[in-house]
VMD Tcl script that draws the C-alpha trace (Angstrom):
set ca {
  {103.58 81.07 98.77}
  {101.57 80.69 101.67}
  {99.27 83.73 103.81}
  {101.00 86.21 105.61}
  {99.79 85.74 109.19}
  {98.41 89.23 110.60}
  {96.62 90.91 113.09}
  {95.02 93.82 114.70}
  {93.42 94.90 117.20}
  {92.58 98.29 119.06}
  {93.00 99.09 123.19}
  {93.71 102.11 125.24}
  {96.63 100.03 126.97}
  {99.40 99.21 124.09}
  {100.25 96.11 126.15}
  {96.80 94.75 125.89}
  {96.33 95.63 122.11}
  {99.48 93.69 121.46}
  {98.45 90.92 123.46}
  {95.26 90.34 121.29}
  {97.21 91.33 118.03}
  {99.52 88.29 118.64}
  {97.18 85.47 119.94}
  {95.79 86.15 116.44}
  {99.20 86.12 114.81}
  {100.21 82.68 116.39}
  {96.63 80.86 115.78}
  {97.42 81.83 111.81}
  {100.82 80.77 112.09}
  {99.31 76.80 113.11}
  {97.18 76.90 110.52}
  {98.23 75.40 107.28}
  {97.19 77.77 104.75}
  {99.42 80.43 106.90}
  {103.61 81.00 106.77}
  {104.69 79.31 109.91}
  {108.10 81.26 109.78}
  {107.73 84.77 108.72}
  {110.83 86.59 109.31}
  {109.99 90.09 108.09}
  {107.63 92.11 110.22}
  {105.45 95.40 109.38}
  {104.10 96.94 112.39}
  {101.53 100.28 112.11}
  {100.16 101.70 114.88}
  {97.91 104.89 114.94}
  {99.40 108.13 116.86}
  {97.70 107.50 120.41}
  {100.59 104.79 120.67}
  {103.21 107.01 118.98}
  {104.82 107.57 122.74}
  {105.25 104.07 122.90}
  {106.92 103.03 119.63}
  {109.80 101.67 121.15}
  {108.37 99.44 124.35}
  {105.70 97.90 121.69}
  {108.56 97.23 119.29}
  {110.99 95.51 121.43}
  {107.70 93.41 123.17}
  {106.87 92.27 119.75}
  {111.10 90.99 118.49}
  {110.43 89.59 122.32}
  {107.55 87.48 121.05}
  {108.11 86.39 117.99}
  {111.95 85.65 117.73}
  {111.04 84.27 114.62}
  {111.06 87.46 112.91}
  {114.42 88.95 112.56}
  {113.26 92.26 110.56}
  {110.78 94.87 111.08}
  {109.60 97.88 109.11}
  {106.44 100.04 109.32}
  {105.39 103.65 110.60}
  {102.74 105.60 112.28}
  {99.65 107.16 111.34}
  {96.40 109.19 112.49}
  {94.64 106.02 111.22}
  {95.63 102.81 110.20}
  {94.05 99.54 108.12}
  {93.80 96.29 108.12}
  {91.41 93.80 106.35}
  {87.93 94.97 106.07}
  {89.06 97.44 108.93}
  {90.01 100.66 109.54}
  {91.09 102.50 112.94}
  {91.09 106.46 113.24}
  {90.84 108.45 115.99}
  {91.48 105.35 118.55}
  {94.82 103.65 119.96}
  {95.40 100.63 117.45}
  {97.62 98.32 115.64}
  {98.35 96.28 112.89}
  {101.02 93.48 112.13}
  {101.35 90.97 109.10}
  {104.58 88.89 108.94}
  {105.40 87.98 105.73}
  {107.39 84.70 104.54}
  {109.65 85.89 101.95}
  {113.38 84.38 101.29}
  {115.40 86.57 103.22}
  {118.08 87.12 100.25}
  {115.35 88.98 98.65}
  {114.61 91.73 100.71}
  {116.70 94.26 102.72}
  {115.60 96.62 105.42}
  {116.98 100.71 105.33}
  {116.92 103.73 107.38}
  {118.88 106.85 107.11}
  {121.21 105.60 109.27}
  {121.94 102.52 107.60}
  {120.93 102.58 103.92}
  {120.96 99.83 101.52}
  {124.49 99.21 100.95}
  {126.72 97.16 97.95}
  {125.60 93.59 97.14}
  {121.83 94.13 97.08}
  {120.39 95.14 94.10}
  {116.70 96.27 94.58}
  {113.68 95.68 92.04}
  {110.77 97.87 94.11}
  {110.54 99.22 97.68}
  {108.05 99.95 100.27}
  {109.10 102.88 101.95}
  {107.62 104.96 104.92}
  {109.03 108.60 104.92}
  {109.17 111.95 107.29}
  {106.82 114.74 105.55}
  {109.06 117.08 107.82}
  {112.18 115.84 105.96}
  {113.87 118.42 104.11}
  {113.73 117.54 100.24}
  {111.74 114.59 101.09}
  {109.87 114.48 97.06}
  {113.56 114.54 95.72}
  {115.09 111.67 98.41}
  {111.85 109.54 97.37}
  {112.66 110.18 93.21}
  {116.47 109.13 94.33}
  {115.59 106.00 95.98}
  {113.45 105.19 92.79}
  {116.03 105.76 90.63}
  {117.87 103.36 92.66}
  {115.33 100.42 92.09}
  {115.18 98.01 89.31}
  {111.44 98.77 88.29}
  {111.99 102.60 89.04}
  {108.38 101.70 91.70}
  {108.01 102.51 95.28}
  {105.13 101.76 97.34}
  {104.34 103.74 100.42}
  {103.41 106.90 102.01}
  {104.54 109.79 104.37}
  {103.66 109.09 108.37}
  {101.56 111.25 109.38}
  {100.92 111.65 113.60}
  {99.08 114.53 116.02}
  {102.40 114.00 118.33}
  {105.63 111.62 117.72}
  {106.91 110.98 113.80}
  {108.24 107.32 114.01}
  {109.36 104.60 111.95}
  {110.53 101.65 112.59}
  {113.50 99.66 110.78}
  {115.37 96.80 112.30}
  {116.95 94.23 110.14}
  {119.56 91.16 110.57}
  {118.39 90.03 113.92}
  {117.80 92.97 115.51}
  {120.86 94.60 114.21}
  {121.64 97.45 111.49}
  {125.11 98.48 111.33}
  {124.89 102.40 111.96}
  {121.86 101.81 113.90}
  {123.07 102.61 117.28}
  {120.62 103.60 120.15}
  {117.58 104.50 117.77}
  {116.61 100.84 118.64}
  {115.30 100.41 115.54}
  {112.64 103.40 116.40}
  {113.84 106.64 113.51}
  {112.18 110.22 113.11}
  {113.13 112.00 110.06}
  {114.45 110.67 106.62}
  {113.23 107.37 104.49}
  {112.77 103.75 105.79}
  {111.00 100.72 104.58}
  {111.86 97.36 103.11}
  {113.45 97.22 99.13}
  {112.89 93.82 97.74}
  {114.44 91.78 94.81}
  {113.27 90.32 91.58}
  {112.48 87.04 93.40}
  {109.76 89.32 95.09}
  {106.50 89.91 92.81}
  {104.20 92.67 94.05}
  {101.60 94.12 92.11}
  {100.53 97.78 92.40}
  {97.77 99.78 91.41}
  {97.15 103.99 92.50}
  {93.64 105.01 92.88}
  {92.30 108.87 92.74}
  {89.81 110.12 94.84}
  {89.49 113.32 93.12}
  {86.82 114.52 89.72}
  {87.99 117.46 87.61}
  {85.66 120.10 87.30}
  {87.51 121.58 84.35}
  {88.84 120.53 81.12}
  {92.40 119.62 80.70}
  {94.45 122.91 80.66}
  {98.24 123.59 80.28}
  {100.18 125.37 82.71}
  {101.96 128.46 79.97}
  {103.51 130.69 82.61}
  {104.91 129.93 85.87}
  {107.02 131.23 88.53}
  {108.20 128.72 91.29}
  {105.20 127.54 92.73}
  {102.69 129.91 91.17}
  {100.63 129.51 88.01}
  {101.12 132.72 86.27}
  {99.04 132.38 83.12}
  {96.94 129.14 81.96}
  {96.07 128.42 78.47}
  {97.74 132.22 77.41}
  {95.29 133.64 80.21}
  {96.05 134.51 83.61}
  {95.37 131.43 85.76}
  {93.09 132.70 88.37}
  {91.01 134.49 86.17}
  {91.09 130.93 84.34}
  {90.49 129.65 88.13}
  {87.59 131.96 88.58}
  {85.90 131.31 85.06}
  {86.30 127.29 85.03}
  {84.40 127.71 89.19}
  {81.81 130.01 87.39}
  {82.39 132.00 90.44}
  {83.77 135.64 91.34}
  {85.56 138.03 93.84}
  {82.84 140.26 93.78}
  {80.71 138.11 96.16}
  {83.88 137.00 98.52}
  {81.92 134.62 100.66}
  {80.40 132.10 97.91}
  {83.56 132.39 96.13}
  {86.25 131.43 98.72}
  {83.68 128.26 99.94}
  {84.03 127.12 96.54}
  {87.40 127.78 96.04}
  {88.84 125.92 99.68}
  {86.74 122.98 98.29}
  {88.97 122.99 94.75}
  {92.73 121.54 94.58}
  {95.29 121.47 91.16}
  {95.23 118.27 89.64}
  {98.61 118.17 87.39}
  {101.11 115.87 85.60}
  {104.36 116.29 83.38}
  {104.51 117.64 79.93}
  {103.64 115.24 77.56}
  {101.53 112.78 79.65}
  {97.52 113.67 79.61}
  {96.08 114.41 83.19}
  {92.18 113.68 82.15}
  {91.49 110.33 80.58}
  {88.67 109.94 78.17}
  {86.27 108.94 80.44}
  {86.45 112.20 82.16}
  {88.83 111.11 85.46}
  {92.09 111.30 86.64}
  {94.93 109.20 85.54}
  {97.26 107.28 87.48}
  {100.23 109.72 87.28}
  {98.19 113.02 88.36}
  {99.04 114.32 91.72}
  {96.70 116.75 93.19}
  {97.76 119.45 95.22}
  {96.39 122.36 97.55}
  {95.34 125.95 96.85}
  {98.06 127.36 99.23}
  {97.35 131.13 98.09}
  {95.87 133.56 95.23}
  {98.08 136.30 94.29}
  {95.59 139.29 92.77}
  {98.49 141.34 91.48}
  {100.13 139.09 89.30}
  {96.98 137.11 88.69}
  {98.44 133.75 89.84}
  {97.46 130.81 91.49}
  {99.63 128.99 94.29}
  {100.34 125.57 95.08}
  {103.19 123.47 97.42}
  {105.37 122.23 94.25}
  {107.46 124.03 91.83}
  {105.40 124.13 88.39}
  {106.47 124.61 84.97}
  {105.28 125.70 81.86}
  {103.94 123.44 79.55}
  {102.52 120.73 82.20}
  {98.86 119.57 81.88}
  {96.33 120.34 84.66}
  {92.73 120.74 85.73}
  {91.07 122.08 88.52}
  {89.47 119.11 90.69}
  {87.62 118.76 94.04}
  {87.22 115.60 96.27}
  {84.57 113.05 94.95}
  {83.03 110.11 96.98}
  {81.46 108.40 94.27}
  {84.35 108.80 91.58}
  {87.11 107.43 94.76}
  {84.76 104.25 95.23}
  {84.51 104.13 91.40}
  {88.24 104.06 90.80}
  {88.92 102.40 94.03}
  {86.84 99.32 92.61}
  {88.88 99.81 88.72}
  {92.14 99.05 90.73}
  {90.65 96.00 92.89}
  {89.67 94.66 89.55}
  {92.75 95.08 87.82}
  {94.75 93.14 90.07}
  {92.11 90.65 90.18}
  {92.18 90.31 86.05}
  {96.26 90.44 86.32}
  {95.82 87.47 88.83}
  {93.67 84.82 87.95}
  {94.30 82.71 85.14}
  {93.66 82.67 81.56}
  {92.04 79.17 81.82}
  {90.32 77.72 85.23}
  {88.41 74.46 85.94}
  {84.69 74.79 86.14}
  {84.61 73.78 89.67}
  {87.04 77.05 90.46}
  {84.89 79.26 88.27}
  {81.92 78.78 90.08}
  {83.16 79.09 93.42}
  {84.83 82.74 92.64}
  {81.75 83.30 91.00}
  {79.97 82.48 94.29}
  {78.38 85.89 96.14}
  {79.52 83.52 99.90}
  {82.54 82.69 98.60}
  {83.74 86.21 97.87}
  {85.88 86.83 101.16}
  {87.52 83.50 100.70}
  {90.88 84.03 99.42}
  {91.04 82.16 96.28}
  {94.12 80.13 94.83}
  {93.74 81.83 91.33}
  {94.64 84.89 92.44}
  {97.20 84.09 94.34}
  {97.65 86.67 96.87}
  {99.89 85.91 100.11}
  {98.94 89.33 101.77}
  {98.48 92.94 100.39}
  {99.61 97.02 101.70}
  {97.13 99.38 101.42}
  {97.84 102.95 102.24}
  {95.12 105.75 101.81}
  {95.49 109.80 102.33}
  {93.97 110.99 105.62}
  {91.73 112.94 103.86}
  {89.76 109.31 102.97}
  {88.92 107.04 104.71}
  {85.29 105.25 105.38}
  {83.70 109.20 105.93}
  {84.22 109.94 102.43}
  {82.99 106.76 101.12}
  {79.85 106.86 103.30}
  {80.48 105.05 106.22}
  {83.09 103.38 109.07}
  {85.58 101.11 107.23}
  {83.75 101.93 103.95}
  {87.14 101.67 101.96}
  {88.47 99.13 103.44}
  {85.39 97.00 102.70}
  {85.80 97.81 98.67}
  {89.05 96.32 98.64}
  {87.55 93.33 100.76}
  {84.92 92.19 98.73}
  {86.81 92.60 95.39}
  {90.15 90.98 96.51}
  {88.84 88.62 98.89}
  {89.58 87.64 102.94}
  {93.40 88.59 101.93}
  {95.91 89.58 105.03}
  {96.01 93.04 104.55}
  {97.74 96.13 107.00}
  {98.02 99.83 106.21}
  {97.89 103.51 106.81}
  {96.51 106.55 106.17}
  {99.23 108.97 105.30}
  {99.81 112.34 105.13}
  {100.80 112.15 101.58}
  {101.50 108.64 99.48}
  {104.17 107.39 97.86}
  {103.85 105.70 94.51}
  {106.56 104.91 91.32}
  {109.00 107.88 91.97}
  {106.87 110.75 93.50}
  {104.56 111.42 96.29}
  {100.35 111.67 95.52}
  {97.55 113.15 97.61}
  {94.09 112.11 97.92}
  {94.92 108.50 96.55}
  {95.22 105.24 97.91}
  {98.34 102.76 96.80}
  {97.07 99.12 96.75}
  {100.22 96.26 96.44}
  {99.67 93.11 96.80}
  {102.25 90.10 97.47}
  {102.00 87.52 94.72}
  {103.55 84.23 93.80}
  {103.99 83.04 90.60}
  {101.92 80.60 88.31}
}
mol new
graphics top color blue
foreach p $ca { graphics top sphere $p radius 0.5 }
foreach p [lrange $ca 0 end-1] q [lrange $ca 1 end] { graphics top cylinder $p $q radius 0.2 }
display resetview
């Protein structure tokens, strides 16, 4: 499998941005390391191009009439290799080379129908959608592997996604152009397609594991056989009584939690991959309960958490090297062991690991701020995978196996096999 061809590039005029983002796409495509005839597209662009979703789409299928199928969404930042963009008008593209029996692009209006049977899915989804946790556990259920990849668009003005498949044309599609708001979207790809995925948390507890024993809806009524926000208030070390130093330390603190039977704190003290960590929406004094956006029940593990920069580049760095052990071989010539093992060959992308272009998609809520400077995590996942083609988001909530995570980032990489 050969590189994904991408590019990106940032301009206050979309016309101009996509100009540069496709003299780099064709100069990759003549190269011969690159796919010279990528037919599936994924297009991001950040927010300040939101209002132009559908002029920048149909420019691109103009351009490159090579690629028959698009997918992607919009977000208040977006990433690409080494690179992130927030705050600034910007886009990213990578066209990827994969056999075009093996993939299928969906929308609301024209889901995946009979005859396609899919193993894992990326999939870009409306946080405004009614239901939208439940329609991303359905469309799980519906894959092979039970995995998704993704994450919620997230925009200061339009919601967009954009699906176009067979040629420009998806039955149902009508006069959306390929351009959606509301519902699911994305790409689900079959067996033939190997991806490798890894979620990282950017969160530290700040409390031992706990267990949810009383709950009503969305409020923690009792934790451990005590009433959760005096539990709240004793794990903080803080109290009511002085209002101000309590509620800085308390908007600072989110629910880390996970379903009965699973642990939510490893043994080293962090997060595992299947916690998702939610707000404080509210305290309730009367009944002594705690408040969060998702339905709770008793018996589920939890712990109270707040955002960490050091444990996200920490983790962030576990899941680069993962996929690096998963990729390279058991057994390498000497010659290839010393050039990975080379500090100037490190953004070289190495045969071993055998990477043909990667998804990243991080919360809003990270980004390089939290992990000390511009592009900060973008330039972990750099030096640990290599110069891999690489696009992304940030999201306003990502989407990973069957449910949707906050404060993480969802790494997948395209592989081929050995």
């Amino acid at each position: 499998m050969k590189l994904f061809p991408f590019g990106h590039a940032t301009h206050p005029q979309w016309p101009m941005g996509a100009g540069l983002v496709l003299a780099q796409l064709r100069a990759q495509m003549a190269l011969a390391d690159y796919a010279s005839a990528p037919t599936l597209g994924l297009l991001y662009i950040t927010d300040h191009y939101a209002s132009h979703a559908r002029e920048i789409l149909d420019y691109l299928s103009a351009e490159l009439l090579e690629v028959t199928d698009w997918a992607g969404t919009v977000g208040v930042g977006i990433a690409a290799n080494n690179v992130e963009y927030f705050d600034e008008p910007a886009m990213a593209v990578m066209l990827c080379a994969l056999p075009p029996e093996q993939y299928r692009v969906f929308s609301g209006v024209a889901p995946l129908g009979l005859g396609f049977e899919p193993h894992t899915a990326l999939v870009h989804a409306d946080a405004q959608t009614p239901d939208v946790a439940e329609l991303i556990a359905e469309m799980a259920a519906r894959t092979e592997a039970g995995y998704l990849f993704g994450g919620l668009a997230s925009s200061r003005g339009d919601t967009v996604q954009f699906a176009v498949g067979g040629n420009g044309n998806i039955r149902g599609q009508g006069a959306a152009g390929g351009v959606y708001s509301g519902g699911l979207s994305g790409v689900a790809f079959g067996e033939g397609v190997q991806v490798i995925s890894r979620v990282t948390q950017g969160c530290q507890p700040v409390s031992r594991e706990r267990t949810i024993s009383r709950a009503q809806g969305n409020v923690i009524l009792e934790i451990d056989g005590e009433p959760a926000l005096d539990r709240l208030l004793g794990d903080l070390g803080i109290s009511l009584d002085k209002p101000q130093e309590a509620m800085a330390v308390l908007r600072a603190t989110l629910v880390g939690l996970t379903v009965a039977g699973q642990s939510a704190v490893g043994r080293t003290g962090s997060f595992g991959a299947d916690v998702r960590v939610r707000h404080i929406i509210g305290l309730d004094p009367a009944r002594r309960g705690v408040a969060i956006p998702e339905q709770v029940e008793a018996g589920m593990p939890m712990a109270f958490c707040q955002r960490h920069a050091q444990a996200a580049r920490a983790d962030l760095t576990r899941i680069c090297a993962e996929i690096r052990e998963e990729l390279e071989p058991e057994e390498m010539s000497l010659p290839l062991a010393a050039a990975m093992a080379s500090r100037e060959a490190v953004s070289v992308p190495s045969p071993a690991r055998r990477i043909a272009g990667a998804v990243y998609v991080s919360c809003t809520g990270r980004g390089g701020a939290h992990f000390g400077g511009p592009s900060a995590e973008l330039q972990i996942v750099r030096h640990a995978l290599g110069d891999v083609p690489l696009v992304g988001f940030f999201a306003a909530g990502e989407i990973a196996r069957h449910q949707v995570y906050g404060y993480t980032g969802v790494l997948t990489v395209f592989t081929e096999s050995d």
